[in-house]
C-alpha positions, -999 to +999 in steps of 0.1 A: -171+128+092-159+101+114-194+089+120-205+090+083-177+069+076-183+044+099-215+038+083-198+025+054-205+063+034-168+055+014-165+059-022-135+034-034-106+015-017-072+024-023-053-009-020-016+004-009+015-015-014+052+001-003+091-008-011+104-012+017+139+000+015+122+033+008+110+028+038+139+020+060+161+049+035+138+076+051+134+066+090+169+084+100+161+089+133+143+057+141+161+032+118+143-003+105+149-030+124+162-054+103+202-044+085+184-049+050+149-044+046+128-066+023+134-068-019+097-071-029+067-050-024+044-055+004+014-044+015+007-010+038-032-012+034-060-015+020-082+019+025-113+029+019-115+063+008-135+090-008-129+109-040-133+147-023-106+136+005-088+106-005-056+114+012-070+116+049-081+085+062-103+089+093-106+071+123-139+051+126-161+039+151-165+003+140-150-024+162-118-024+173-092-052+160-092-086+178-060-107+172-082-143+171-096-133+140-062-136+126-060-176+122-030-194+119-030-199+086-040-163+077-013-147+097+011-173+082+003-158+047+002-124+063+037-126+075+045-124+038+025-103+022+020-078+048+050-074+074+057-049+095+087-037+072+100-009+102+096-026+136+090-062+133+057-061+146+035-075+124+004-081+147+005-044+158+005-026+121-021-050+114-040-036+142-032-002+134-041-005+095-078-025+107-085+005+138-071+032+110-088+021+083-105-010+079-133-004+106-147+023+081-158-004+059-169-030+082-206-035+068-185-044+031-159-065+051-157-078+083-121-080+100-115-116+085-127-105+051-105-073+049-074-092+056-081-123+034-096-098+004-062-078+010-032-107+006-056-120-026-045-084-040-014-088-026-011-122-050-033-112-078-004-089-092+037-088-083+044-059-087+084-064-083+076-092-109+058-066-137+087-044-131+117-066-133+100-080-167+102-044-176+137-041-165+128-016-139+153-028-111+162-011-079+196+008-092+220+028-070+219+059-098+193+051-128+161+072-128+127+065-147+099+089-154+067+080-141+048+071-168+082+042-176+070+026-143+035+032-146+030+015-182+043-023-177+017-022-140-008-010-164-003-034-192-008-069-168-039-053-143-054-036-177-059-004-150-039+031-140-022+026-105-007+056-088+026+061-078+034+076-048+074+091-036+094+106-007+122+124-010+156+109+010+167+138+031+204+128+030+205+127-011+172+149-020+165+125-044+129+115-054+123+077-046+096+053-056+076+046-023+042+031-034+022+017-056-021+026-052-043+001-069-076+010-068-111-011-061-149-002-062-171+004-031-170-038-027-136-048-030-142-071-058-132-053-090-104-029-098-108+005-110-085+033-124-068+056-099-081+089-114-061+109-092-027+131-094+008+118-095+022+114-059+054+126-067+072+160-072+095+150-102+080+130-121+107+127-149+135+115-121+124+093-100+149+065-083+142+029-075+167+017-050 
């Protein structure tokens, strides 16, 4: 599997973007690193996937990640769109995502490419913009179906996204954790997400 995948045998990319104090809310033993965790979403990845196993990424045999293809003015833009959210180390989750993930599409996009193509997603839609013009707000107690949060994203990229949730151990509560958009085999044009909601309750989840 691993090998076929390295070959660039993917069907789609899932382009992943996470809130951040979901995050941090669900790290109790290893809390983030920073007292309050960013107010916008940012990027976890960009993934190429298949449709018969879209929720195990693989491990690939492309090349491994070299910091020098980050330029300046890349990782600059990076540092925005795609920060390490937990830790504080930015260069390392990049590394992680690219050996994790990107490397199984290297003969679509080279290392440069994949992180360039990803923070022009990142830009292309705000997500905490389409939801705040929605009046979907983090709130300490209000919940929203899925479908509430689902329309407005839906409405400005004229495709279905896919929510994903985790469930804060200390309140049980089902929280917003990220958003899926989903490209074709190039990266160049965004698709539906045909897949099942990521969340257990889907007619209470929180946004905090």
């Amino acid at each position: 599997f691993c090998y076929v995948m390295s070959s660039g045998s993917y069907d789609y990319f899932q382009f992943v973007q996470q809130w951040p104090p979901t995050n941090c809310r669900v790290r109790i033993k290893r809390p983030c690193s920073k007292p309050r965790p960013l107010q916008n979403f940012t990027i976890h990845g960009l993934w190429p996937s298949n449709y018969s196993n879209p929720t195990k990424p693989s491990n690939c045999n492309g090349s491994k990640y070299e910091d020098r293809k980050v330029y300046p003015k890349l990782r600059s833009k990076l540092k925005r769109s795609w920060p390490d959210v937990e830790s504080g180390n930015d260069t390392r989750f990049w590394e992680g995502e690219w050996n994790k993930h990107g490397r199984c599409s290297e003969q679509t996009l080279n290392q440069m490419q994949y992180f360039e193509i990803s923070h022009d997603m990142w830009v292309s839609y705000n997500i905490t913009e389409i939801l705040k013009n929605a009046s979907i707000v983090p709130h300490p107690t209000q919940k929203w179906s899925y479908s509430d949060i689902v329309s407005p994203i839906k409405t400005a990229t004229k495709r279905t996204p896919l929510l994903r949730c985790k469930t804060d151990p200390a309140t049980n509560t089902e929280l917003l954790h990220e958003v899926v958009f989903c490209y074709e085999y190039h990266a160049l044009k965004q698709i539906d997400c045909n897949r099942t909601a990521g969340c257990k309750n889907p007619q209470a989840i929180s946004f905090q």
